[in-house]
C-alpha positions as CSV (number, residue, x, y, z in Angstrom):
1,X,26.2,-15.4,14.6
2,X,23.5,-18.5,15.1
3,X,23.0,-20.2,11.9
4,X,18.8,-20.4,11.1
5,X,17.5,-23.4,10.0
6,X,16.3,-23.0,6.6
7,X,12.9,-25.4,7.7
8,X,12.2,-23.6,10.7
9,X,12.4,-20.1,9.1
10,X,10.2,-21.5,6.0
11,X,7.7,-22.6,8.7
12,X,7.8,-19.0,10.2
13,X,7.0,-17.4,6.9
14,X,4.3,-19.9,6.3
15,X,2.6,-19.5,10.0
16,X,3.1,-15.4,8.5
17,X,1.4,-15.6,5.7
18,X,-1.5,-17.8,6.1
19,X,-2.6,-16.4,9.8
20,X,-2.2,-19.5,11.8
21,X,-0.1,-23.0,13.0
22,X,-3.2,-24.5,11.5
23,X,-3.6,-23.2,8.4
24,X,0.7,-22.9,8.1
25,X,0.5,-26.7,8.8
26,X,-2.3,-27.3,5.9
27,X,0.2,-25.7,3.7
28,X,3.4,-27.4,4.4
29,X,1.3,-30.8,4.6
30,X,3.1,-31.1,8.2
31,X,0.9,-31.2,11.9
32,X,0.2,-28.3,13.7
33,X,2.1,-29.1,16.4
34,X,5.4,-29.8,14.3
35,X,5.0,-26.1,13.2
36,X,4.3,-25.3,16.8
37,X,7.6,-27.1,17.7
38,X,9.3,-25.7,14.6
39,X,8.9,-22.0,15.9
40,X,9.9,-22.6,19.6
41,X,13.2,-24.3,18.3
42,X,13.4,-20.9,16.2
43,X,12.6,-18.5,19.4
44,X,15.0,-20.9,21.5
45,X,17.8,-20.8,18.6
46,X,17.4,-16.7,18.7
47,X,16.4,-16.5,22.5
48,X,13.7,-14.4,20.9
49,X,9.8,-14.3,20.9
50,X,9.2,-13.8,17.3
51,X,5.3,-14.2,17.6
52,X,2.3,-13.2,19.3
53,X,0.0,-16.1,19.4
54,X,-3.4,-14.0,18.4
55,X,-5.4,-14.9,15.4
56,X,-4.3,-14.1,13.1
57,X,-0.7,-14.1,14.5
58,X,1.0,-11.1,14.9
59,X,5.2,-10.6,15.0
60,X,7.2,-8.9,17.3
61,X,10.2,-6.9,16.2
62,X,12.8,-9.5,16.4
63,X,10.1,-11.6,14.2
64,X,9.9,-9.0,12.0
65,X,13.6,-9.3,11.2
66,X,13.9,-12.8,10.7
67,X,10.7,-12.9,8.4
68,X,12.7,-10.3,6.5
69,X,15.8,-12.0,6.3
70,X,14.0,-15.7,5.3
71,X,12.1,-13.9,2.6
72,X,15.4,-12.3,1.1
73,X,17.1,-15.4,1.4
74,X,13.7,-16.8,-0.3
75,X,13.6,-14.4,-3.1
76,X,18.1,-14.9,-3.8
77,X,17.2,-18.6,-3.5
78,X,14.7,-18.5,-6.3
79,X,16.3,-16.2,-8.6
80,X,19.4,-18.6,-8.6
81,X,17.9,-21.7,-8.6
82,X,16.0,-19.9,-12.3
83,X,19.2,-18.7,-13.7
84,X,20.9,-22.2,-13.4
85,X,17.8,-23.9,-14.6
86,X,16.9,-25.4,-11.5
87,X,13.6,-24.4,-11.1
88,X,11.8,-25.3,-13.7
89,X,8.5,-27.0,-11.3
90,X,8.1,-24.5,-9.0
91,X,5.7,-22.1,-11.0
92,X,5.8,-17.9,-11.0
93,X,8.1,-16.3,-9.0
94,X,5.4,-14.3,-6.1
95,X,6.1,-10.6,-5.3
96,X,4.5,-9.3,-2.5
97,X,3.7,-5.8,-2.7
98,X,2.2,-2.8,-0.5
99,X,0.2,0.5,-2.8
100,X,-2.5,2.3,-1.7
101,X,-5.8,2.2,-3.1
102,X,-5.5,5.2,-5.4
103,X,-2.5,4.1,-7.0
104,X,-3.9,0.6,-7.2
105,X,-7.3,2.2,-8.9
106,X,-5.3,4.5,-11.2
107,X,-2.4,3.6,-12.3
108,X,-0.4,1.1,-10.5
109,X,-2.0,-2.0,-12.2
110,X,-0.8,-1.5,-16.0
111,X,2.7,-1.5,-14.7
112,X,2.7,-4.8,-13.5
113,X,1.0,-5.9,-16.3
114,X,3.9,-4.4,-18.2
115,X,6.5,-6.6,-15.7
116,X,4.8,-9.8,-16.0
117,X,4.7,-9.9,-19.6
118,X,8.2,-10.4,-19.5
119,X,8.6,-11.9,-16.8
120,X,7.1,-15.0,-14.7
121,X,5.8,-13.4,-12.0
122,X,2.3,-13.0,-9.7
123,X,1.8,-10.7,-7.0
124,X,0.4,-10.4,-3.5
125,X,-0.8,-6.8,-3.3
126,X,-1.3,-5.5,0.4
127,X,-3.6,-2.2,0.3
128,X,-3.2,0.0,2.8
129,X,-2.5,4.2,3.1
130,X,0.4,5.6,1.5
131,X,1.6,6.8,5.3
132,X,1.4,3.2,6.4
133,X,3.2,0.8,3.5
134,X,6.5,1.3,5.2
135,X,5.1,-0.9,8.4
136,X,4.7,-3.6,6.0
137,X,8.3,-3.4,4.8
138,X,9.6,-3.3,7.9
139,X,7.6,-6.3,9.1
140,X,8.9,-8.3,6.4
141,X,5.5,-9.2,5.1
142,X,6.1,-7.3,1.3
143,X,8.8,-6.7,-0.5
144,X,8.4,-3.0,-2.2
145,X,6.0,-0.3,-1.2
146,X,4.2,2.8,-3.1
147,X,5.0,5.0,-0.1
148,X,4.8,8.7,0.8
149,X,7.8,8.4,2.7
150,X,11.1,9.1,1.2
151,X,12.9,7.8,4.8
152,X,14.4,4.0,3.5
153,X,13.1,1.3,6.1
154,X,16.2,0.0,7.3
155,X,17.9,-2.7,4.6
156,X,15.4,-0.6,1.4
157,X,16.4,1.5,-1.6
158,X,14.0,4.5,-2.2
159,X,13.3,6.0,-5.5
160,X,10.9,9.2,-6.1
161,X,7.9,8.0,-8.2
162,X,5.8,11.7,-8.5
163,X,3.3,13.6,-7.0
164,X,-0.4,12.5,-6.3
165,X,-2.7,15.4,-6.7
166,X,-5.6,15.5,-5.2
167,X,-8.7,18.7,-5.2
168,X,-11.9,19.0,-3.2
169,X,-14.8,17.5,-5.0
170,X,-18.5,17.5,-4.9
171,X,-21.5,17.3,-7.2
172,X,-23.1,21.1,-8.2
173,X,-26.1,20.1,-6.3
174,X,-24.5,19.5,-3.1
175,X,-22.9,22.5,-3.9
176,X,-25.8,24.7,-3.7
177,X,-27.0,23.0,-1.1
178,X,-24.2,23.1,1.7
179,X,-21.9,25.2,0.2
180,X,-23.5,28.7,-0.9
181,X,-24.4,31.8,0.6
182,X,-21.2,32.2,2.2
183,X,-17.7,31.8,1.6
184,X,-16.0,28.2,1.1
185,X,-13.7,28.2,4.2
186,X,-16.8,28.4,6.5
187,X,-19.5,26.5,4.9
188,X,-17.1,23.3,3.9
189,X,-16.0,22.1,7.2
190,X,-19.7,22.0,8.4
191,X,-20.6,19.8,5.0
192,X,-20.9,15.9,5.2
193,X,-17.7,14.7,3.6
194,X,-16.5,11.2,2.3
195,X,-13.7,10.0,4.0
196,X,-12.0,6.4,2.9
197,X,-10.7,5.1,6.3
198,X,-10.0,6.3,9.6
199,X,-6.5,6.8,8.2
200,X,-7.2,9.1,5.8
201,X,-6.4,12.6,6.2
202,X,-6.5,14.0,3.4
203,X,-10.0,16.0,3.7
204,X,-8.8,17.3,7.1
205,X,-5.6,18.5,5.7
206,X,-7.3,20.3,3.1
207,X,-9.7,22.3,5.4
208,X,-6.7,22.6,8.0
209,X,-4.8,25.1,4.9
210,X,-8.5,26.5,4.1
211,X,-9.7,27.2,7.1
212,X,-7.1,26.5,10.3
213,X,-9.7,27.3,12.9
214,X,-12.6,25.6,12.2
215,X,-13.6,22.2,13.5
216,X,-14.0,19.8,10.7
217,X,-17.4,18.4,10.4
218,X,-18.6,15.1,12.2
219,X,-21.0,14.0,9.2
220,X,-18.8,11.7,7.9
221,X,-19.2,8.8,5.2
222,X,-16.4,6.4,5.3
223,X,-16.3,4.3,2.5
224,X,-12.7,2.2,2.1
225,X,-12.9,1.6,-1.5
226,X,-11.4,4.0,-4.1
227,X,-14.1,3.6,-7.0
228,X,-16.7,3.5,-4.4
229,X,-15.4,6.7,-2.7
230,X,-15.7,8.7,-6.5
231,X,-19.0,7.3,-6.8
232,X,-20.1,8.3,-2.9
233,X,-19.0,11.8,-3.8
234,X,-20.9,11.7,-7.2
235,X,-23.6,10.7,-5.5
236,X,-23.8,13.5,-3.5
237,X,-23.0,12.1,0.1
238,X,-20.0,14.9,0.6
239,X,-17.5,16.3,-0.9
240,X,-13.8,14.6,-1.0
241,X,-10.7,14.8,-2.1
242,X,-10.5,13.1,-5.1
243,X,-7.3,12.2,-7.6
244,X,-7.4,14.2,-10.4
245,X,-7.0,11.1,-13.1
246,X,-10.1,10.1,-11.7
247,X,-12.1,12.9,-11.4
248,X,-11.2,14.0,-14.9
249,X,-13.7,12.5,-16.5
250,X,-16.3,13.3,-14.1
251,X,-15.1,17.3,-14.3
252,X,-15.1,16.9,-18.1
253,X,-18.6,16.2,-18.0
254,X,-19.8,18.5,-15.5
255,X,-21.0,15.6,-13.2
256,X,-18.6,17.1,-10.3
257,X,-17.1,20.1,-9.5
258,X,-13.8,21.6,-8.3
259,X,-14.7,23.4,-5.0
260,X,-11.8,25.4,-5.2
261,X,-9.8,25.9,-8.1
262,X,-6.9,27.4,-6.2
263,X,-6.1,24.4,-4.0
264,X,-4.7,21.1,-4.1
265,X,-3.3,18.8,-1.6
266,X,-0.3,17.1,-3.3
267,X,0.8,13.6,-2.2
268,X,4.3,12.5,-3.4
269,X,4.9,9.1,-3.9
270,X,8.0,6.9,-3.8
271,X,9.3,3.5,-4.3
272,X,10.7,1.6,-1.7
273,X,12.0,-2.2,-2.4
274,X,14.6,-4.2,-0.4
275,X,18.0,-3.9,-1.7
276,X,18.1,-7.5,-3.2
277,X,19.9,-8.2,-6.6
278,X,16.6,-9.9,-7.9
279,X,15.6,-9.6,-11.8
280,X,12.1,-10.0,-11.4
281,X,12.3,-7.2,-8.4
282,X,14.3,-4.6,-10.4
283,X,11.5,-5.4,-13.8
284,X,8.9,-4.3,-11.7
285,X,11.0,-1.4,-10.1
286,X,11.1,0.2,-13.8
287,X,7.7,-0.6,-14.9
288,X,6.3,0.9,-11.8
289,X,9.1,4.2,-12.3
290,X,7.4,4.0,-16.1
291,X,3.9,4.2,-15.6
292,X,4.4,6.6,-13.0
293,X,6.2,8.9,-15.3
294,X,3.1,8.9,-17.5
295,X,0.4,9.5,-14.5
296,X,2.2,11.5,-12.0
297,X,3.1,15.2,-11.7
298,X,6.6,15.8,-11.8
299,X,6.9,17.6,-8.2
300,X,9.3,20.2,-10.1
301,X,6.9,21.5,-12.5
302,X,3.3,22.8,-11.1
Protein backbone atom coordinates (compact mmCIF):
# COMPACT_ATOMS: atom_id res chain seq x y z
CA UNK A 1 0.00 0.00 0.00
CA UNK A 2 1.32 3.90 -0.70
CA UNK A 3 2.26 5.53 2.44
CA UNK A 4 0.16 9.25 2.77
CA UNK A 5 1.92 11.99 3.82
CA UNK A 6 0.76 13.04 7.03
CA UNK A 7 1.06 17.06 5.69
CA UNK A 8 -0.61 16.50 2.61
CA UNK A 9 -3.56 14.61 4.07
CA UNK A 10 -3.81 17.42 6.96
CA UNK A 11 -3.95 19.95 4.09
CA UNK A 12 -6.84 17.83 2.47
CA UNK A 13 -8.93 17.93 5.65
CA UNK A 14 -8.23 21.51 6.07
CA UNK A 15 -9.15 22.46 2.20
CA UNK A 16 -12.53 20.03 3.61
CA UNK A 17 -13.43 21.75 6.30
CA UNK A 18 -13.03 25.40 5.60
CA UNK A 19 -14.53 25.26 1.82
CA UNK A 20 -11.51 26.42 -0.13
CA UNK A 21 -7.38 26.36 -1.02
CA UNK A 22 -7.88 29.92 0.25
CA UNK A 23 -9.41 29.77 3.21
CA UNK A 24 -7.42 26.04 3.98
CA UNK A 25 -4.28 28.19 3.36
CA UNK A 26 -5.41 31.05 5.95
CA UNK A 27 -5.62 28.31 8.34
CA UNK A 28 -2.44 26.41 7.96
CA UNK A 29 -0.72 29.98 7.66
CA UNK A 30 0.82 28.31 4.32
CA UNK A 31 -0.01 30.00 0.37
CA UNK A 32 -2.72 28.90 -1.58
CA UNK A 33 -0.80 27.47 -4.00
CA UNK A 34 1.31 25.24 -1.59
CA UNK A 35 -2.07 23.73 -0.57
CA UNK A 36 -2.82 23.60 -4.31
CA UNK A 37 0.43 21.64 -4.76
CA UNK A 38 -0.06 19.75 -1.58
CA UNK A 39 -3.35 18.06 -2.93
CA UNK A 40 -2.02 17.20 -6.51
CA UNK A 41 1.01 15.41 -4.83
CA UNK A 42 -1.87 13.61 -2.80
CA UNK A 43 -4.10 12.85 -6.15
CA UNK A 44 -0.66 11.90 -7.92
CA UNK A 45 0.53 9.66 -4.81
CA UNK A 46 -3.18 7.86 -4.99
CA UNK A 47 -3.57 8.26 -8.90
CA UNK A 48 -6.89 9.55 -7.65
CA UNK A 49 -9.03 12.79 -8.04
CA UNK A 50 -10.00 13.33 -4.50
CA UNK A 51 -11.70 16.81 -5.21
CA UNK A 52 -14.02 18.68 -7.24
CA UNK A 53 -12.73 22.20 -7.48
CA UNK A 54 -16.35 24.06 -6.94
CA UNK A 55 -16.85 26.45 -4.09
CA UNK A 56 -17.15 25.22 -1.72
CA UNK A 57 -15.16 22.09 -2.72
CA UNK A 58 -16.80 18.98 -3.04
CA UNK A 59 -14.99 15.27 -2.68
CA UNK A 60 -15.22 12.51 -4.85
CA UNK A 61 -15.45 8.96 -3.44
CA UNK A 62 -11.89 8.14 -3.30
CA UNK A 63 -11.63 11.64 -1.42
CA UNK A 64 -14.10 10.60 0.78
CA UNK A 65 -11.97 7.69 1.90
CA UNK A 66 -8.87 9.34 2.48
CA UNK A 67 -10.63 12.27 4.51
CA UNK A 68 -11.93 9.41 6.47
CA UNK A 69 -8.94 7.67 7.03
CA UNK A 70 -6.75 11.24 8.00
CA UNK A 71 -9.47 12.09 10.44
CA UNK A 72 -9.28 8.56 12.19
CA UNK A 73 -5.68 8.77 12.17
CA UNK A 74 -6.40 12.45 13.50
CA UNK A 75 -8.67 11.48 16.24
CA UNK A 76 -5.91 8.00 17.45
CA UNK A 77 -3.30 10.67 17.11
CA UNK A 78 -4.85 12.98 19.68
CA UNK A 79 -6.17 10.63 22.05
CA UNK A 80 -2.44 9.24 22.38
CA UNK A 81 -0.70 12.16 22.28
CA UNK A 82 -3.46 13.07 25.75
CA UNK A 83 -2.93 9.86 27.42
CA UNK A 84 0.97 10.20 27.36
CA UNK A 85 0.73 13.82 28.27
CA UNK A 86 1.73 15.16 25.16
CA UNK A 87 -0.82 17.39 24.46
CA UNK A 88 -1.16 19.56 26.82
CA UNK A 89 -1.29 23.12 24.19
CA UNK A 90 -3.41 21.91 21.75
CA UNK A 91 -6.81 22.84 23.43
CA UNK A 92 -10.37 20.59 23.39
CA UNK A 93 -10.42 17.63 21.55
CA UNK A 94 -13.27 18.62 18.34
CA UNK A 95 -16.00 16.06 17.60
CA UNK A 96 -17.78 16.44 14.60
CA UNK A 97 -21.13 15.27 14.63
CA UNK A 98 -24.28 14.83 12.26
CA UNK A 99 -28.29 14.94 14.22
CA UNK A 100 -31.22 16.12 12.83
CA UNK A 101 -32.95 19.16 13.84
CA UNK A 102 -35.48 17.43 16.16
CA UNK A 103 -33.15 15.60 18.03
CA UNK A 104 -30.87 18.68 18.21
CA UNK A 105 -34.14 20.91 19.45
CA UNK A 106 -35.24 18.17 21.98
CA UNK A 107 -33.01 16.19 23.35
CA UNK A 108 -29.76 15.70 21.78
CA UNK A 109 -28.04 18.90 23.37
CA UNK A 110 -28.10 17.83 27.31
CA UNK A 111 -26.18 14.79 26.36
CA UNK A 112 -23.33 16.38 25.24
CA UNK A 113 -23.48 18.63 27.91
CA UNK A 114 -23.38 15.54 30.07
CA UNK A 115 -19.92 14.32 27.90
CA UNK A 116 -18.15 17.52 28.10
CA UNK A 117 -18.35 17.96 31.64
CA UNK A 118 -16.11 15.21 31.87
CA UNK A 119 -14.45 15.46 29.26
CA UNK A 120 -12.45 18.20 27.17
CA UNK A 121 -14.30 18.25 24.27
CA UNK A 122 -16.28 20.78 21.57
CA UNK A 123 -18.24 19.81 18.81
CA UNK A 124 -19.01 20.56 15.16
CA UNK A 125 -22.70 19.66 14.83
CA UNK A 126 -23.84 19.17 11.06
CA UNK A 127 -27.80 19.31 10.79
CA UNK A 128 -29.29 17.68 8.34
CA UNK A 129 -32.44 14.82 8.06
CA UNK A 130 -32.27 11.71 9.93
CA UNK A 131 -32.33 9.79 6.15
CA UNK A 132 -29.34 11.83 5.11
CA UNK A 133 -26.60 11.73 8.24
CA UNK A 134 -25.13 8.53 6.93
CA UNK A 135 -23.81 10.70 3.68
CA UNK A 136 -21.83 12.62 6.06
CA UNK A 137 -20.26 9.53 7.65
CA UNK A 138 -19.43 8.17 4.66
CA UNK A 139 -17.83 11.40 3.34
CA UNK A 140 -15.63 11.52 6.20
CA UNK A 141 -16.75 15.02 7.13
CA UNK A 142 -18.33 13.73 10.99
CA UNK A 143 -17.53 11.30 12.97
CA UNK A 144 -21.03 9.81 14.51
CA UNK A 145 -24.53 10.34 13.29
CA UNK A 146 -28.23 10.36 14.87
CA UNK A 147 -29.41 8.32 11.96
CA UNK A 148 -32.61 6.43 10.94
CA UNK A 149 -30.71 3.91 9.35
CA UNK A 150 -29.67 0.84 11.21
CA UNK A 151 -27.39 -0.22 7.87
CA UNK A 152 -23.45 0.57 9.34
CA UNK A 153 -21.65 2.91 6.68
CA UNK A 154 -18.75 0.90 5.86
CA UNK A 155 -15.85 1.06 8.76
CA UNK A 156 -19.12 2.36 11.64
CA UNK A 157 -20.67 0.62 14.71
CA UNK A 158 -24.48 1.10 14.95
CA UNK A 159 -26.39 1.16 18.15
CA UNK A 160 -30.30 1.54 18.47
CA UNK A 161 -31.03 4.87 20.25
CA UNK A 162 -35.32 4.69 20.24
CA UNK A 163 -38.18 5.69 18.48
CA UNK A 164 -39.11 9.35 17.44
CA UNK A 165 -42.81 9.75 17.50
CA UNK A 166 -44.32 12.12 15.66
CA UNK A 167 -48.60 13.07 15.27
CA UNK A 168 -50.40 15.43 12.95
CA UNK A 169 -50.76 18.80 14.52
CA UNK A 170 -52.75 21.89 14.02
CA UNK A 171 -54.30 24.72 16.06
CA UNK A 172 -58.45 24.15 16.81
CA UNK A 173 -58.96 27.10 14.55
CA UNK A 174 -57.43 25.85 11.56
CA UNK A 175 -59.15 22.94 12.50
CA UNK A 176 -62.58 24.21 11.94
CA UNK A 177 -61.60 25.93 9.27
CA UNK A 178 -60.02 23.30 6.80
CA UNK A 179 -60.61 20.34 8.44
CA UNK A 180 -64.56 19.91 9.34
CA UNK A 181 -67.55 18.96 7.60
CA UNK A 182 -66.12 15.86 6.40
CA UNK A 183 -63.95 13.20 7.36
CA UNK A 184 -60.10 13.69 8.09
CA UNK A 185 -58.62 11.52 5.25
CA UNK A 186 -60.25 13.92 2.63
CA UNK A 187 -60.17 17.23 3.97
CA UNK A 188 -56.27 17.02 5.32
CA UNK A 189 -54.44 16.43 2.13
CA UNK A 190 -56.20 19.56 0.57
CA UNK A 191 -55.09 21.72 3.88
CA UNK A 192 -51.90 24.07 3.80
CA UNK A 193 -49.34 22.10 5.67
CA UNK A 194 -45.83 22.98 7.22
CA UNK A 195 -43.16 21.17 5.83
CA UNK A 196 -39.37 21.70 7.21
CA UNK A 197 -37.27 21.07 3.98
CA UNK A 198 -37.76 19.56 0.74
CA UNK A 199 -36.40 16.48 2.49
CA UNK A 200 -38.87 16.02 4.77
CA UNK A 201 -41.42 13.44 4.34
CA UNK A 202 -42.89 12.97 7.08
CA UNK A 203 -46.36 14.88 6.44
CA UNK A 204 -46.60 12.97 3.14
CA UNK A 205 -46.01 9.68 4.85
CA UNK A 206 -48.62 10.35 7.18
CA UNK A 207 -51.37 11.16 4.55
CA UNK A 208 -49.90 8.27 2.36
CA UNK A 209 -51.24 5.58 5.52
CA UNK A 210 -54.52 8.04 5.90
CA UNK A 211 -55.46 8.40 2.78
CA UNK A 212 -53.26 6.40 -0.07
CA UNK A 213 -55.10 7.92 -2.95
CA UNK A 214 -55.23 11.33 -2.49
CA UNK A 215 -52.83 13.92 -3.84
CA UNK A 216 -51.19 15.76 -1.04
CA UNK A 217 -51.80 19.34 -1.07
CA UNK A 218 -49.50 21.92 -2.96
CA UNK A 219 -50.01 24.80 -0.20
CA UNK A 220 -47.00 24.27 1.41
CA UNK A 221 -44.94 26.31 4.12
CA UNK A 222 -41.40 25.23 4.31
CA UNK A 223 -39.86 26.47 7.19
CA UNK A 224 -36.16 24.55 7.99
CA UNK A 225 -36.05 25.31 11.61
CA UNK A 226 -37.51 22.96 14.25
CA UNK A 227 -38.79 25.65 16.85
CA UNK A 228 -39.89 27.80 14.06
CA UNK A 229 -41.77 24.83 12.35
CA UNK A 230 -43.88 24.30 16.08
CA UNK A 231 -44.44 27.86 16.05
CA UNK A 232 -45.59 27.98 12.08
CA UNK A 233 -48.05 25.31 13.02
CA UNK A 234 -49.22 27.18 16.20
CA UNK A 235 -49.67 29.91 14.22
CA UNK A 236 -52.00 28.39 12.19
CA UNK A 237 -50.13 28.25 8.74
CA UNK A 238 -50.86 24.16 8.47
CA UNK A 239 -50.88 21.41 10.16
CA UNK A 240 -47.50 19.18 10.66
CA UNK A 241 -46.13 16.58 12.16
CA UNK A 242 -44.78 17.49 15.12
CA UNK A 243 -42.56 15.47 17.94
CA UNK A 244 -44.49 14.71 20.72
CA UNK A 245 -41.85 16.24 23.51
CA UNK A 246 -42.54 19.23 21.78
CA UNK A 247 -45.88 19.43 21.30
CA UNK A 248 -46.59 18.35 24.79
CA UNK A 249 -46.80 21.35 26.13
CA UNK A 250 -48.67 22.94 23.49
CA UNK A 251 -51.49 19.89 23.72
CA UNK A 252 -51.42 20.38 27.52
CA UNK A 253 -52.60 23.76 27.06
CA UNK A 254 -55.05 23.34 24.43
CA UNK A 255 -53.01 25.64 22.12
CA UNK A 256 -52.86 22.61 19.39
CA UNK A 257 -54.51 19.79 18.71
CA UNK A 258 -54.00 16.08 17.80
CA UNK A 259 -55.79 15.59 14.44
CA UNK A 260 -55.98 12.13 14.88
CA UNK A 261 -55.51 10.41 17.88
CA UNK A 262 -55.15 6.93 16.35
CA UNK A 263 -52.00 7.71 14.28
CA UNK A 264 -48.49 8.32 14.56
CA UNK A 265 -45.64 8.14 12.28
CA UNK A 266 -42.71 6.65 14.34
CA UNK A 267 -39.09 7.46 13.38
CA UNK A 268 -36.43 5.13 15.01
CA UNK A 269 -33.22 6.50 15.60
CA UNK A 270 -29.71 5.02 15.90
CA UNK A 271 -26.21 5.74 16.59
CA UNK A 272 -23.65 5.40 14.20
CA UNK A 273 -19.87 6.36 15.13
CA UNK A 274 -16.59 5.03 13.47
CA UNK A 275 -15.22 2.10 15.13
CA UNK A 276 -12.26 4.06 16.63
CA UNK A 277 -10.94 3.20 20.19
CA UNK A 278 -11.26 6.95 21.26
CA UNK A 279 -12.37 7.94 25.02
CA UNK A 280 -13.83 11.03 24.20
CA UNK A 281 -15.82 9.19 21.26
CA UNK A 282 -17.19 6.29 23.38
CA UNK A 283 -18.19 9.39 26.51
CA UNK A 284 -20.33 10.84 24.08
CA UNK A 285 -21.59 7.43 22.61
CA UNK A 286 -23.16 6.74 26.34
CA UNK A 287 -24.37 10.13 27.03
CA UNK A 288 -26.20 10.27 23.82
CA UNK A 289 -27.56 6.16 24.56
CA UNK A 290 -28.49 7.98 28.18
CA UNK A 291 -30.47 10.87 27.29
CA UNK A 292 -32.09 8.96 24.65
CA UNK A 293 -33.19 6.39 27.13
CA UNK A 294 -35.01 9.13 28.94
CA UNK A 295 -36.76 10.93 25.75
CA UNK A 296 -37.30 8.11 23.38
CA UNK A 297 -39.90 5.42 23.08
CA UNK A 298 -38.67 2.11 23.49
CA UNK A 299 -39.75 0.68 19.98
CA UNK A 300 -40.82 -2.56 22.04
CA UNK A 301 -43.34 -1.03 24.14
CA UNK A 302 -46.29 1.15 22.31
Amino acid sequence: MTDLPLDQVRTLLAVVDEGTFEAAAEALHVTPSAVSQRVKALEQRTGRVLLLRSKPVRLTESGEIVVRFGRQLARLERDAGAELGLDDTAGPATLPIAVNADSLATWFLPALAEAAAHQDICFDLHRDDQDHTTRLLRQGLVMAAVTSSPEPVQGCSVRALGTMRYRAMATPGFAARRLSGAPLRQLLPEAPVVVFDRKDDLQDRFLRALAPRRTPSRSRHYVPSSEAFVEAVAAGLGWGMIPEPQAAPALAAGTLLDLAAGRRVDVPLYWQQWKLDSPALAAVAEAVARAAARALKDPDRR
